[in-house]
N, C-alpha and C positions, 0 to 999 in steps of 0.2 A: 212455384211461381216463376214466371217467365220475367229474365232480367232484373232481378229484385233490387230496390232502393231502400236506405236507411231512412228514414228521422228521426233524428235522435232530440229527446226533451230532459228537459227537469221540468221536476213538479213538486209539490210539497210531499211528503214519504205517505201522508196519509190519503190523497189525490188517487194514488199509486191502484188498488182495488176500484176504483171507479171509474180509472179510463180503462183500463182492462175488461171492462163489464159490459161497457160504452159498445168497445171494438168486439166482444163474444157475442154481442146482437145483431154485428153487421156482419155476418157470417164470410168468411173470405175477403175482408176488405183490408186488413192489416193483422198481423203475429204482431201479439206485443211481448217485448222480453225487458225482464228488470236488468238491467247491469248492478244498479248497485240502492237497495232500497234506504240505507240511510239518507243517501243523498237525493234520493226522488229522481236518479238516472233510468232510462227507461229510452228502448230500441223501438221502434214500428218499422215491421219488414210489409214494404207493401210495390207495387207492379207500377212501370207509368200510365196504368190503365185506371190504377184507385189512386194514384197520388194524389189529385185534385179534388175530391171528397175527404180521405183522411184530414188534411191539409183544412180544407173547409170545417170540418166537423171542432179539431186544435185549436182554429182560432177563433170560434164562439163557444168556446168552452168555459163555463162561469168562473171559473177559478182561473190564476194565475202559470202559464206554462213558458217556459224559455227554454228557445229554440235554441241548440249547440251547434 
Protein backbone atom coordinates (compact mmCIF):
# COMPACT_ATOMS: atom_id res chain seq x y z
CA UNK A 1 0.00 0.00 0.00
CA UNK A 2 1.37 3.23 -0.94
CA UNK A 3 1.24 5.85 2.14
CA UNK A 4 -0.89 3.75 4.37
CA UNK A 5 -3.65 5.35 6.80
CA UNK A 6 -5.08 4.07 10.11
CA UNK A 7 -8.83 3.90 11.19
CA UNK A 8 -9.06 2.89 14.06
CA UNK A 9 -12.80 1.61 15.48
CA UNK A 10 -14.64 -0.09 18.26
CA UNK A 11 -17.24 -2.20 17.68
CA UNK A 12 -19.15 -4.51 19.62
CA UNK A 13 -16.59 -8.00 19.86
CA UNK A 14 -19.31 -9.74 18.03
CA UNK A 15 -19.48 -6.89 14.94
CA UNK A 16 -15.68 -7.96 14.85
CA UNK A 17 -16.15 -11.28 11.99
CA UNK A 18 -18.50 -9.20 9.96
CA UNK A 19 -16.76 -6.22 9.15
CA UNK A 20 -13.88 -8.30 8.48
CA UNK A 21 -16.15 -10.19 5.87
CA UNK A 22 -17.46 -6.82 4.78
CA UNK A 23 -13.69 -5.63 3.78
CA UNK A 24 -12.50 -9.52 2.32
CA UNK A 25 -15.20 -8.74 -0.49
CA UNK A 26 -13.90 -5.51 -1.26
CA UNK A 27 -10.69 -7.16 -2.27
CA UNK A 28 -7.76 -4.41 -1.54
CA UNK A 29 -9.88 -1.70 -0.24
CA UNK A 30 -8.62 -1.94 3.56
CA UNK A 31 -6.42 -4.80 5.92
CA UNK A 32 -8.33 -5.11 8.79
CA UNK A 33 -6.51 -6.18 12.04
CA UNK A 34 -8.09 -6.84 15.55
CA UNK A 35 -6.01 -4.98 18.23
CA UNK A 36 -7.86 -6.24 20.94
CA UNK A 37 -11.18 -8.47 20.44
CA UNK A 38 -12.55 -8.22 23.84
CA UNK A 39 -12.92 -4.68 23.51
CA UNK A 40 -14.11 -4.68 19.65
CA UNK A 41 -10.66 -2.72 18.84
CA UNK A 42 -10.07 -3.14 15.27
CA UNK A 43 -7.18 -1.30 12.86
CA UNK A 44 -8.23 -0.52 8.81
CA UNK A 45 -5.02 -0.10 6.95
CA UNK A 46 -6.23 1.51 3.82
CA UNK A 47 -4.44 4.19 0.90
CA UNK A 48 -5.85 8.12 0.48
CA UNK A 49 -6.93 6.53 -2.62
CA UNK A 50 -9.72 3.98 -0.60
CA UNK A 51 -10.16 6.13 2.42
CA UNK A 52 -13.37 7.73 1.22
CA UNK A 53 -15.17 4.38 0.36
CA UNK A 54 -13.96 2.59 3.53
CA UNK A 55 -15.12 5.69 5.41
CA UNK A 56 -18.37 5.63 3.42
CA UNK A 57 -19.10 1.91 3.68
CA UNK A 58 -18.32 2.50 8.38
CA UNK A 59 -20.73 4.99 8.34
CA UNK A 60 -23.82 3.15 7.09
CA UNK A 61 -23.03 0.31 8.73
CA UNK A 62 -26.09 -1.11 10.52
CA UNK A 63 -24.71 -1.56 13.70
CA UNK A 64 -23.10 0.81 16.12
CA UNK A 65 -19.12 1.76 15.30
CA UNK A 66 -16.98 4.53 17.26
CA UNK A 67 -14.45 6.13 15.69
CA UNK A 68 -10.98 6.47 18.06
Amino acid sequence: MNNPLKILIQVEPRDISYINKIFEGYDGLAVVTTLNRQEGLIALTVTPETKIDVLGILYNFPKKIVFL
